[in-house]
MARTI-405204 format. One record per residue (C-alpha): y, z, x. Coordinates in steps of 0.5 Angstrom, whole numbers, padded with zeros to 4 digits, always signed. Layout:
// residues N
YZX;...
//
This chain:
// residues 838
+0213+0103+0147;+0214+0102+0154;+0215+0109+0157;+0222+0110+0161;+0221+0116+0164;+0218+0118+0171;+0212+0121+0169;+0205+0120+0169;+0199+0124+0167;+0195+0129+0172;+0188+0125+0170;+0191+0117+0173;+0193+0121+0180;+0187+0126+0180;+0183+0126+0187;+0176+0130+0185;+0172+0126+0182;+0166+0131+0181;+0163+0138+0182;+0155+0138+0185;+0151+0143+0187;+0157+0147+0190;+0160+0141+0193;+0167+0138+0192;+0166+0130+0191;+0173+0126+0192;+0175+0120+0190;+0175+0118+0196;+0168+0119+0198;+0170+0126+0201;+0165+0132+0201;+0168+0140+0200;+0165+0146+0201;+0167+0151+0197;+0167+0160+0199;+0170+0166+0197;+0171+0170+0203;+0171+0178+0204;+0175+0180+0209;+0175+0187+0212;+0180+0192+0209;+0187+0192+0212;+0188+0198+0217;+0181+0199+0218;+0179+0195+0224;+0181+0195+0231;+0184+0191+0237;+0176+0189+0239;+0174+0188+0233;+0180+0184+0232;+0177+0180+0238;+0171+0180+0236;+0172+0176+0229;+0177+0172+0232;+0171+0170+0238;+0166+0169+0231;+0170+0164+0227;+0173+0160+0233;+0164+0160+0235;+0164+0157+0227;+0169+0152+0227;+0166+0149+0234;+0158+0148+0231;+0163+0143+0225;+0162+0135+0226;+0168+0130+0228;+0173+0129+0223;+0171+0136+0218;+0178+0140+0216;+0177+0147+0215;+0182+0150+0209;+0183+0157+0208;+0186+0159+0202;+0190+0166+0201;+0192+0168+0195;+0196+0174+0194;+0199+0175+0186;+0203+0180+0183;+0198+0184+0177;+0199+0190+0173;+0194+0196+0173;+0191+0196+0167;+0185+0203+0166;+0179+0202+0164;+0179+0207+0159;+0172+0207+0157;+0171+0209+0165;+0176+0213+0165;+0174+0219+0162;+0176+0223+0156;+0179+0230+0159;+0186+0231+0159;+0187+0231+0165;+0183+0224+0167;+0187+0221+0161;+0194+0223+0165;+0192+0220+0171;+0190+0213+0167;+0196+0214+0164;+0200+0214+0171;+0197+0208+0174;+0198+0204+0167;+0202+0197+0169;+0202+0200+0176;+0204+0193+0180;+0200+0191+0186;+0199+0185+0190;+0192+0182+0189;+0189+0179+0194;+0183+0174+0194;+0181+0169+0200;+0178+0161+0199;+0174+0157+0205;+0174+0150+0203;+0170+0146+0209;+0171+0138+0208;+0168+0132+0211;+0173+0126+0211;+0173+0120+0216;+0177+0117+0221;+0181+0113+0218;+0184+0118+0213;+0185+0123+0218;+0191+0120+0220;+0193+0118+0214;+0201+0120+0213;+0204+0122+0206;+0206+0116+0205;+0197+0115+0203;+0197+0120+0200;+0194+0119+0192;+0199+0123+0189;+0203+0116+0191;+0197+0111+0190;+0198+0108+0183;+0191+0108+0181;+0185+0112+0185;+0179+0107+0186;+0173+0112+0187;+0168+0110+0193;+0162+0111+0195;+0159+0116+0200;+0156+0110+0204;+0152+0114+0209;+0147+0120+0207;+0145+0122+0213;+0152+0125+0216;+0153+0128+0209;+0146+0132+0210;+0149+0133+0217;+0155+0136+0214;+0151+0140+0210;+0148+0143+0216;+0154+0145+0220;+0155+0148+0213;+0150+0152+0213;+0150+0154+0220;+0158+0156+0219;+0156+0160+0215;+0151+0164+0217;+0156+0165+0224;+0160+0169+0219;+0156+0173+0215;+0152+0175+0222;+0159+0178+0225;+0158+0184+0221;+0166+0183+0219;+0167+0178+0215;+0163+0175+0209;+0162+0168+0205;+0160+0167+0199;+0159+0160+0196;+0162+0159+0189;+0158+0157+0183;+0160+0150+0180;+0162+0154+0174;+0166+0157+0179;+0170+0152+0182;+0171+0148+0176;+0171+0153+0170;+0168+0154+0164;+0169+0154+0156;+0172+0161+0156;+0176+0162+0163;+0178+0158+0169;+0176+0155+0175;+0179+0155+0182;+0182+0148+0181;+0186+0150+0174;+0188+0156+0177;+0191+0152+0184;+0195+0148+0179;+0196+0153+0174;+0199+0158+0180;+0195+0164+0177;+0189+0168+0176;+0188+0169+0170;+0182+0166+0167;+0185+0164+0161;+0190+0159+0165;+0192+0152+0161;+0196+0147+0165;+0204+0146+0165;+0208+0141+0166;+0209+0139+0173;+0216+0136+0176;+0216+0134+0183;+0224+0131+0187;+0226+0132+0194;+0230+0139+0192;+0225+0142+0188;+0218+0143+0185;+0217+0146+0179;+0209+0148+0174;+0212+0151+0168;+0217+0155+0169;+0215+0157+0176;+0220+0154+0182;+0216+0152+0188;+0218+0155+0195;+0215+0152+0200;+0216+0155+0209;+0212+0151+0214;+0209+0151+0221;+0208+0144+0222;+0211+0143+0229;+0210+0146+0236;+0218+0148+0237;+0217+0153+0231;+0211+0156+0233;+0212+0163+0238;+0212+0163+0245;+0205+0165+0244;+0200+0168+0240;+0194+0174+0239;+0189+0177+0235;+0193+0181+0233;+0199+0187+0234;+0201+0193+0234;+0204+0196+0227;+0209+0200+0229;+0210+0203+0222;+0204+0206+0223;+0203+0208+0231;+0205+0214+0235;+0206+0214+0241;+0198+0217+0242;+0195+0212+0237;+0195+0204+0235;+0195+0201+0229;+0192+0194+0229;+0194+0188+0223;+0193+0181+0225;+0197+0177+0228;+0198+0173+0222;+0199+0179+0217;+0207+0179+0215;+0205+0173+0211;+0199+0176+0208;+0199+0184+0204;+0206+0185+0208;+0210+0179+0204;+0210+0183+0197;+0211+0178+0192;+0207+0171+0189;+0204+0167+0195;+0199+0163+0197;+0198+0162+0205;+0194+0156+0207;+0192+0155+0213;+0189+0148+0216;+0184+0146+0221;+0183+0139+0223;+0176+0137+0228;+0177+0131+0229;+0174+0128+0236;+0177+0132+0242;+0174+0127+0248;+0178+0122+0244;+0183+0126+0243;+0184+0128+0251;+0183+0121+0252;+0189+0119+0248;+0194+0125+0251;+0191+0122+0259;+0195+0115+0256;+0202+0118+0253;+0201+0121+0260;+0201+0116+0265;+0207+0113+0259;+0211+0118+0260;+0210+0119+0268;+0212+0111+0268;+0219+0113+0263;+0220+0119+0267;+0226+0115+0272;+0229+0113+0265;+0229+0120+0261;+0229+0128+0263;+0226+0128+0257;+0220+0124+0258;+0219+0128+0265;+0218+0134+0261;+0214+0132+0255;+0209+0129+0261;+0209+0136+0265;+0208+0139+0257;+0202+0134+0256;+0199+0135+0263;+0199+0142+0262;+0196+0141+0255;+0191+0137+0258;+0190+0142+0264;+0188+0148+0259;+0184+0143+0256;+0178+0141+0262;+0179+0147+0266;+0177+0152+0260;+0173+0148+0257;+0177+0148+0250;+0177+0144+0244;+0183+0140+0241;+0184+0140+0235;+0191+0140+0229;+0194+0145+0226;+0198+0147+0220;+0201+0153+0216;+0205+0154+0210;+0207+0160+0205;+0207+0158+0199;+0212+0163+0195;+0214+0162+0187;+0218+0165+0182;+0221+0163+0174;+0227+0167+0177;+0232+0163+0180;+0236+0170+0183;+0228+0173+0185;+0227+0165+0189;+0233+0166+0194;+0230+0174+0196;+0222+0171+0196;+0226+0165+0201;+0230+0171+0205;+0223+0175+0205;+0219+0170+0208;+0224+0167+0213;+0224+0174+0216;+0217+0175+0217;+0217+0169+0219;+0221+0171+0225;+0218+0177+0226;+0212+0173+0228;+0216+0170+0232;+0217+0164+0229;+0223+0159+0227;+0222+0159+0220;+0223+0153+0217;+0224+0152+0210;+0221+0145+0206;+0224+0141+0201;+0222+0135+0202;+0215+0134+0204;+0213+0141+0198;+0210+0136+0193;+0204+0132+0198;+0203+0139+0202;+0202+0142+0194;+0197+0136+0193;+0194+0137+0199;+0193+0144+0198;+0189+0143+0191;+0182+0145+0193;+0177+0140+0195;+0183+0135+0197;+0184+0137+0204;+0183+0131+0207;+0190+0128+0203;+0193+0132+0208;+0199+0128+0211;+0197+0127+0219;+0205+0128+0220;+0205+0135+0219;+0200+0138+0223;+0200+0140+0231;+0195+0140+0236;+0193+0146+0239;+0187+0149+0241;+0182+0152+0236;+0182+0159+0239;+0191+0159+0238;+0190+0155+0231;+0185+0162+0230;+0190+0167+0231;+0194+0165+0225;+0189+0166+0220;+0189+0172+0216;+0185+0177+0217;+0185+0183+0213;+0184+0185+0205;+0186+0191+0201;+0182+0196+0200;+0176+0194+0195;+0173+0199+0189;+0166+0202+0191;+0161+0199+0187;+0157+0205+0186;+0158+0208+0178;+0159+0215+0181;+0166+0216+0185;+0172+0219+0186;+0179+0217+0185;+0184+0215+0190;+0190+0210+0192;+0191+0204+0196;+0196+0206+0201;+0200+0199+0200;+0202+0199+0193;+0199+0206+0190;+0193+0202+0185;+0188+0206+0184;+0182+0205+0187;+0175+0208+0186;+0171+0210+0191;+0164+0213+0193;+0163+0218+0198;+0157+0221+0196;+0151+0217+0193;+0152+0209+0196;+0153+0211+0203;+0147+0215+0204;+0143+0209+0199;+0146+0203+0205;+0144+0209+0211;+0151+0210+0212;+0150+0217+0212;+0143+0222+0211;+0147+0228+0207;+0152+0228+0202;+0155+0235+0206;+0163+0235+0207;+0167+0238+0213;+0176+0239+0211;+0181+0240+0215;+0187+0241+0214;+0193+0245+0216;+0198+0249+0210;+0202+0244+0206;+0197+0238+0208;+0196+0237+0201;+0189+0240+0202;+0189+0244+0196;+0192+0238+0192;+0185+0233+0195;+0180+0238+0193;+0182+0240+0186;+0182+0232+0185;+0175+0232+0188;+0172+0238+0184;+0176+0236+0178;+0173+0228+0177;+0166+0231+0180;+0165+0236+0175;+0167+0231+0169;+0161+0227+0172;+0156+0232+0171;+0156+0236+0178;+0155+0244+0178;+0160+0246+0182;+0160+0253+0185;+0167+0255+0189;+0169+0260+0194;+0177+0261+0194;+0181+0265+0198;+0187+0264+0195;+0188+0262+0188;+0188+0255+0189;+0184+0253+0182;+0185+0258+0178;+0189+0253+0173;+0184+0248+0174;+0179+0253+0172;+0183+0255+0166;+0183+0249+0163;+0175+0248+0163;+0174+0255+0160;+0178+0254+0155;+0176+0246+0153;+0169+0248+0153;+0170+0254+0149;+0167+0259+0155;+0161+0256+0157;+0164+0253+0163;+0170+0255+0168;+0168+0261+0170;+0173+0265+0174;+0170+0271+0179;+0175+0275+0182;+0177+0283+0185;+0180+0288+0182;+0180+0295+0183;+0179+0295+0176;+0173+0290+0176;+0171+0289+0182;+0165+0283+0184;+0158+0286+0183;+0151+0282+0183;+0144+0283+0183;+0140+0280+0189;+0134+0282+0185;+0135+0279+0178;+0132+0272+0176;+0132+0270+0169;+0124+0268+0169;+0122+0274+0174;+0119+0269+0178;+0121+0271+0186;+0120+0264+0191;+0119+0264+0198;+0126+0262+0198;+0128+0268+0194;+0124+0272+0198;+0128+0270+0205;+0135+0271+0202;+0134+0278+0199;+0132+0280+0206;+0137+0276+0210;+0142+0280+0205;+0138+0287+0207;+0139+0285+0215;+0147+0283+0214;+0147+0290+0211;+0144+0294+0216;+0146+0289+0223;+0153+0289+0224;+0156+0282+0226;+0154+0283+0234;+0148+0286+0233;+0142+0281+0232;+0135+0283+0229;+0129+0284+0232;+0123+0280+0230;+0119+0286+0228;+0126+0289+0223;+0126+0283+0220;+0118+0282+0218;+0117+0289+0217;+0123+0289+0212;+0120+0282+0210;+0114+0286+0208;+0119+0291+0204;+0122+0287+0199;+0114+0283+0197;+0112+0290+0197;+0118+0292+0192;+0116+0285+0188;+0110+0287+0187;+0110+0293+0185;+0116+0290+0180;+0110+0286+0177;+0105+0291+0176;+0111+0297+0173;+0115+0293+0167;+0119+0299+0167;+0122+0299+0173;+0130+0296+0173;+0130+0290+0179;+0136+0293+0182;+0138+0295+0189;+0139+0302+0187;+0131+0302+0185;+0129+0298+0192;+0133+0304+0196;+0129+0309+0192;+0122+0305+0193;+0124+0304+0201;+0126+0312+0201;+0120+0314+0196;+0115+0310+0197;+0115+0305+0203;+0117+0311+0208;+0111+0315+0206;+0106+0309+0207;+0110+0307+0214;+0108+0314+0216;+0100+0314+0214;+0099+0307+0217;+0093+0307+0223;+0098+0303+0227;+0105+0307+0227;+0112+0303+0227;+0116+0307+0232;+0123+0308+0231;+0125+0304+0236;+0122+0298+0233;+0124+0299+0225;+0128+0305+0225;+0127+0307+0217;+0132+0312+0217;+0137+0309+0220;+0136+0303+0215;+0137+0308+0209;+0143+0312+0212;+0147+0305+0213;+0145+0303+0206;+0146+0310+0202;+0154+0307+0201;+0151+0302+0197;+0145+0307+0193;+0148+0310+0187;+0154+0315+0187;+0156+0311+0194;+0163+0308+0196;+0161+0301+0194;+0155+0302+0188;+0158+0298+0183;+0156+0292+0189;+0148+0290+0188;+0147+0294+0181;+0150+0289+0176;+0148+0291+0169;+0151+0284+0166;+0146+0281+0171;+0150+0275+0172;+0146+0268+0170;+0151+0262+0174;+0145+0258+0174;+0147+0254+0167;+0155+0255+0168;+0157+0248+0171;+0164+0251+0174;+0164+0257+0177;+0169+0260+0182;+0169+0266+0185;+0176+0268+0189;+0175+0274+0194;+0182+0274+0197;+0182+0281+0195;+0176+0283+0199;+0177+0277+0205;+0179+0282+0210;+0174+0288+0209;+0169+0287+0214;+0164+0290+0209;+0165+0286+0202;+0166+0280+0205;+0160+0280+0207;+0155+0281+0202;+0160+0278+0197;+0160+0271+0200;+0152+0271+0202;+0150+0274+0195;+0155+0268+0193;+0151+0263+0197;+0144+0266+0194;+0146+0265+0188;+0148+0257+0188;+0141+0256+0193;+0137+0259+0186;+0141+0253+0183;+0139+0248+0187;+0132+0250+0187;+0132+0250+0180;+0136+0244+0177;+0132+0239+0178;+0136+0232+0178;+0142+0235+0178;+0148+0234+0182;+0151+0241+0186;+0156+0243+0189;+0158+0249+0194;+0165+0249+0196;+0167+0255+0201;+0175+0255+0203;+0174+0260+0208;+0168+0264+0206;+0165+0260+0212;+0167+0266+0216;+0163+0271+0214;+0158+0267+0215;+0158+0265+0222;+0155+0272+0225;+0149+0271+0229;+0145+0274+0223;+0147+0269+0217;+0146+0262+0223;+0140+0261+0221;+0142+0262+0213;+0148+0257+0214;+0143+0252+0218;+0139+0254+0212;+0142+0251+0207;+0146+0246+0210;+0140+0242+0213;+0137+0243+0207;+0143+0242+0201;+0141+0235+0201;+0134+0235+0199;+0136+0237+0193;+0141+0233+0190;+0146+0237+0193;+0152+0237+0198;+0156+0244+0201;+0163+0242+0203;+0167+0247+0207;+0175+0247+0207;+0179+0250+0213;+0186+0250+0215;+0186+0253+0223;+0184+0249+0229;+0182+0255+0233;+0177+0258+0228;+0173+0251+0229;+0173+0250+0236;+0171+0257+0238;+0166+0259+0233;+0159+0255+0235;+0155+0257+0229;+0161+0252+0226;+0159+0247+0230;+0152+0246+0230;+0151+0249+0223;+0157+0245+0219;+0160+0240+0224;+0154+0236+0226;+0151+0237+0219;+0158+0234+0215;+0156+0226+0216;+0163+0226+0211;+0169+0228+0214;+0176+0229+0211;+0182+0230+0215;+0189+0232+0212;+0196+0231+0217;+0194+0232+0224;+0202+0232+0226;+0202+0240+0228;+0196+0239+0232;+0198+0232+0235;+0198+0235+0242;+0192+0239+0241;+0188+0233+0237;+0184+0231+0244;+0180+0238+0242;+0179+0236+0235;+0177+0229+0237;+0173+0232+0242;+0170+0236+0237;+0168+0233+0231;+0166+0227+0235;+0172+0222+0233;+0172+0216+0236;+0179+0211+0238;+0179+0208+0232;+0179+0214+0227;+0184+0218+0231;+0189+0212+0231;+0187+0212+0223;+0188+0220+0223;+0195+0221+0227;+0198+0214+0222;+0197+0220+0216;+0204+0220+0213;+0208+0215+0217;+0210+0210+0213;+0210+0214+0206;+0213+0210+0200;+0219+0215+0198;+0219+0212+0191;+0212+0215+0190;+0210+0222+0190;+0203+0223+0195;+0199+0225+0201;+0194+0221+0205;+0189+0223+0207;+0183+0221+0212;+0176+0219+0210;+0171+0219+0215;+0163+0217+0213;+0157+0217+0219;+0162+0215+0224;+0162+0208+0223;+0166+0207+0215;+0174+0210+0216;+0179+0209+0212;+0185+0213+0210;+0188+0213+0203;+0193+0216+0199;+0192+0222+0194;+0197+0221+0188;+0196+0225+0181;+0200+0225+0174;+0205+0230+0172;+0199+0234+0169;+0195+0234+0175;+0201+0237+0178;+0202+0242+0174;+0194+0245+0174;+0194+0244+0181;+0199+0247+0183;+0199+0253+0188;+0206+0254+0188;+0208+0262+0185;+0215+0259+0182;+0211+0253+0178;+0204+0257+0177;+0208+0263+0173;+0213+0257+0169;+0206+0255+0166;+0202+0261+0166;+0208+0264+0161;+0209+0258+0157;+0201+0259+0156;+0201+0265+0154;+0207+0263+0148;+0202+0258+0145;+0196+0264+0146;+0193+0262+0152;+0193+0254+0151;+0194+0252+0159;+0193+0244+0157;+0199+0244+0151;+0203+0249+0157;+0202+0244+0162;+0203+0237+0157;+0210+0240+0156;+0212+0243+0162;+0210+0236+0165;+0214+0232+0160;+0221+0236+0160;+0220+0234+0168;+0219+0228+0167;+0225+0226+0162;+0229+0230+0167;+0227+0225+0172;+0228+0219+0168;+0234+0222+0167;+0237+0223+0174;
//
């Protein structure tokens, strides 16, 4: 029976013929090369950079051989979040976030490189030689082995260029890759298919001078295909507005409308053809001379003349390479309404290039079939422009979105676009690839910046990988977080310090759980003992601190020899009163007053002895053991102004995570001081501070300290050389309320331009539709970028630290008897059916 109907099969018009050893053969004897390409992430690179890695590709595409396409193929497809819920963990509030992000939409962006070697001939084919029009594809043969081999060099070369950069990478794709396997598709069936899914199958194809279709989805096709529709003139790239101050610049290639800023379906090609510049320059002289001799006949013929002198002038006096261009966006959609936005959408991005968008019907079928990877070559020559490959360049896509660390460890936050999740490691993997040399953290944010938010998120998602976490609070900002770990492990975690007059904080500095008393152990006790005795402006001598060094070894000592002595302060002042005195005194060698005035010593410390002001401080009878507790705050807002607490409340604090340190071996730690760090920044506790910040990192642990005021860091130059310069990870919240003080920060935590313009786009261009606050995130001055901090209902609610809130779940907890986690799921779930509602 005679087939009546226009059709044909994809076999008898298909243009490859084979993959071998990662190249692409067409049937007409063309060879393509095929790479991934790794971009760097939107809104993290810089005008230079962007010159940069503009200089680099233009470098890359001169060492290709006469009459090589180079097709770069963007892909950006609409996917729905899906959690991996193996990963996500098993805690209430872990679940709450994966159930948050569940089907969140994004737009997946993936980048191709194909580089192909045709010849002369088919290089100026026009679409009506394209093998979507021939009734039968004869194959040829490569007749000449030498130039492929040359070919394969430049290849080599191309790519080496790239990857050398620094900012952009390739990666060579597998056969498997290209052409697809038993279980998944290839990047041809996919190309054909319209999609990403690894399970593609192939759907019927229609073709008309209206309209193209695959399956269900309706082609719309926008083309840069001759000079009068392109820009007055082009850049690397340019300024985005939505992000910029007046102070500070954010940067997106010139190109970037048609990439990540169009939100939907789409795919943008884009196409340069070498062919031989010297010939090409040769044929525009001719057309010239022509046009010159026409001239009395036509205007029109005197400016096309004057346009190709100066094309021709540009050409010898800078030395450029001529070559031919083309761009298209290719956008789809099965919905006939969604089609007529997308059209709109494209055109105005289009326009706010700069460009005359033009909308293409009639050449959508040859340009698709063009577009199929490894058939470059097929390109109607019709459709392309000449340029030069320095202003060809410039309309190539230049960024991604952000990528997910590959490291298992990580914390959670989101893509500033589209609000995906994103998992990233500010910890472990830059200190394996030398980005950082300690895991130490410097936050700064002012009240409302969300700064409480960020750290319960860290605190949280570390402690559920297994980090002993030991916090400083001044202001009740993880109580909930805490209650909620104290009750889902049954008391053996979330531990929460704080004071009372009821119950004050008391501790022993000298308790160990083994009785064995360290160098290190040794050195806390005795700086304790100085901060006690020395008031903040005055510092110790060297022979104070020997002789009350010799105190405490002499006082362990004795401890070993008499099992009957009570380790305890109270014991050591009647050891110093009692016994050291009266040794001091039979000495051969007497200790004036003037050097270690033991009295003095005594007198100082007699209000924290046995019936004084503060007995209950050092003589803690529970002899608190936090070396197994993994969560454990202390909050001393109570005792944050009194000059003679906070001290010693905040280095006992200290000493107690350093024993942690020293003891847990192969285990993470974490010490997070919101404001404590004050109290450490005398002249007496310096040393201690550099102490432990140098030293935190030797133990598999990372101290992190979190403040809200600028002045309280630009005046304190303990803070600078402790702290500052010892915190390769920086965080930085909404700097707006400092935005005309930001040069003293910038200066101060040794920002660069880049990082400033990332830190003041904080918060500028918020999507209204979600709830979040984005915060900055710097590692070793070199990697920067900002992302979004957004959390569940749930995580809200034990965030919290407004009273209103804090009180509606404390109240309802104390209902269910104490149940925070169930308090929090209703809460969360009657606020989330009144919003649905409205």
């Amino acid at each position: 029976m005679r087939n009546v109907m226009k059709a044909t099969t994809l076999e008898s018009r298909f243009p490859l013929l084979a993959v071998e050893h990662g190249c692409i053969i067409s049937k007409d004897a063309d060879i393509t090369a095929a790479f991934e390409v790794e971009l760097p992430e939107v809104y993290t690179v810089t005008a230079e950079e962007y010159e940069s890695i503009h200089a680099t590709w233009c470098k890359a595409i001169k060492v290709l051989p006469d009459y090589s396409v180079l097709h770069k193929q963007d892909w950006y497809i609409k996917e729905l979040y899906r959690p991996d819920w193996e990963k996500e963990g098993t805690g209430f509030l872990a679940r709450s976030n994966g159930m948050h992000f569940n089907e969140r939409p994004f737009l997946s962006h993936r980048s191709y490189l194909f580089l192909t070697k045709t010849t002369k001939e088919r290089m100026r084919r026009q679409s009506n030689w394209s093998t979507l029009c021939r009734g039968h594809i004869i194959p040829k043969e490569i007749q000449d082995r030498e130039t492929a081999l040359k070919f394969m060099e430049a290849v080599e070369q191309f790519a080496r260029i790239l990857n050398d950069s620094g900012h952009v990478r390739l990666r060579r794709l597998r056969d498997d890759e290209i052409t697809g396997t038993e279980k998944e598709t290839g990047i041809i069936g996919r190309y054909l298919a319209l999609t990403t899914e690894d399970t593609a199958c192939l759907e019927d194809i229609a073709m008309s001078a209206e309209e193209m279709r695959i399956g269900d989805k309706r082609l719309c096709l926008h083309t840069l295909s001759d000079t009068e529709d392109l820009p007055a003139a082009v850049a690397t790239d340019s300024r985005y507005e939505r992000l910029s101050t007046d102070r500070s610049d954010c940067r997106l290639s010139f190109a970037a409308p048609l990439g990540l800023l169009l939100p939907c379906n789409h795919i943008y090609n884009q196409y340069v053809f070498v062919g031989n510049s010297d010939e090409e320059l040769r044929r525009f002289e001719k057309s010239a001379r022509n046009m010159q001799s026409l001239s009395r006949y036509s205007r029109q013929n005197a400016i096309n003349c004057e346009w190709i002198e100066e094309y021709l002038n540009e050409a010898h006096s800078q030395g450029l390479k001529s070559v031919r261009a083309h761009f298209n966006v290719m956008a789809w959609s099965d919905d006939t309404e969604e089609l007529k936005r997308i059209r709109n959408d494209v055109g105005s991005q289009l326009a706010s290039m700069g460009c005359v968008p033009h909308h293409n019907t009639t050449d959508c079928p040859t340009l698709f079939w063009a577009g199929i990877p490894g058939n470059a070559a097929d390109f109607p020559a019709e459709e392309s422009f000449h340029t030069f490959v320095e202003q060809a360049v410039c309309l190539f896509a230049g960024e991604t979105n952000y990528r997910d660390s590959p490291s298992a460890f990580g914390i959670r936050m989101a893509d500033r676009i589209s609000g995906k999740p994103l998992h990233i490691d500010i910890s472990d993997l830059p200190m394996k690839r030398g980005i950082t040399t300690n895991r130490n953290k410097f936050v700064l944010g002012p009240s409302g910046s969300g700064k409480s938010f960020f750290m319960n998120h860290l605190v949280r998602q570390y402690y559920e990988q297994g980090t002993h976490v030991v916090l400083v609070d001044t202001g009740n900002s993880y109580q909930g977080l805490c209650e909620m770990i104290h009750r889902r492990t049954h008391g053996k975690d979330g531990i929460y310090f704080t004071y009372t007059e009821e119950k004050p904080i008391s501790f022993n500095p000298f308790y160990t759980d083994d009785g064995v008393f360290d160098v290190e152990k040794k050195d806390s006790i005795k700086t304790l003992l100085l901060t006690l005795w020395k008031s903040e402006n005055e510092p110790a001598t060297k022979t104070e601190s020997a002789e009350l060094g010799s105190a405490v070894n002499a006082y362990i000592q004795l401890l070993g020899r008499d099992k009957g002595i009570v380790p305890s302060f109270d014991s050591f002042y009647e050891y110093m009163r009692d016994v050291y005195r009266k040794e001091m005194e039979e000495r051969y060698i007497k200790v004036e007053k003037s050097d270690f005035n033991i009295d003095n010593f005594l007198t100082t410390l007699r209000q924290y002895y046995r019936g004084g002001r503060y007995d209950f401080l050092l003589n803690s009878a529970e002899n608190i053991d936090l070396l197994h507790k993994r969560f454990v705050v202390f909050e001393i807002d109570a005792v944050k102004d009194n000059a003679e607490l906070f001290p010693v409340v905040t280095i006992i604090i200290m000493e107690a995570f350093i024993n942690k340190m020293r003891r847990l071996k192969g285990v993470r730690k974490q010490l997070i001081c919101e404001e404590a760090w004050k109290a450490l920044s005398s002249a007496n506790m310096a040393s201690y501070l550099q102490y432990l910040y140098k030293t935190v990192r030797k133990y598999f642990g990372e101290a992190i300290v979190v403040t809200q005021e600028v002045d309280d860091i630009i005046s304190s130059p303990i803070v600078k050389e402790s702290i500052i310069n010892n915190s390769d990870c920086k965080i930085l919240l909404d700097q707006r309320k400092y935005m005309n003080r930001f040069d003293q920060i910038q200066s101060l935590l040794g920002l660069t331009e880049k990082e400033k313009s990332q830190i003041l786009s904080i918060n500028q261009s918020n999507d209204p539709a979600r709830r979040y606050k984005e915060v900055w995130i710097g590692l070793g001055g070199t990697h920067s970028a900002v992302y979004a901090t957004e959390v569940s209902m749930q995580e809200y609610l034990a965030y919290t630290t407004e009273e209103t809130e804090k009180m509606e779940v404390r109240e309802l907890a104390e209902k269910l008897g104490g149940d925070m986690e169930a308090a929090i799921r209703q809460v969360a779930e009657r606020r989330l059916e009144e919003r649905t509602g409205q």
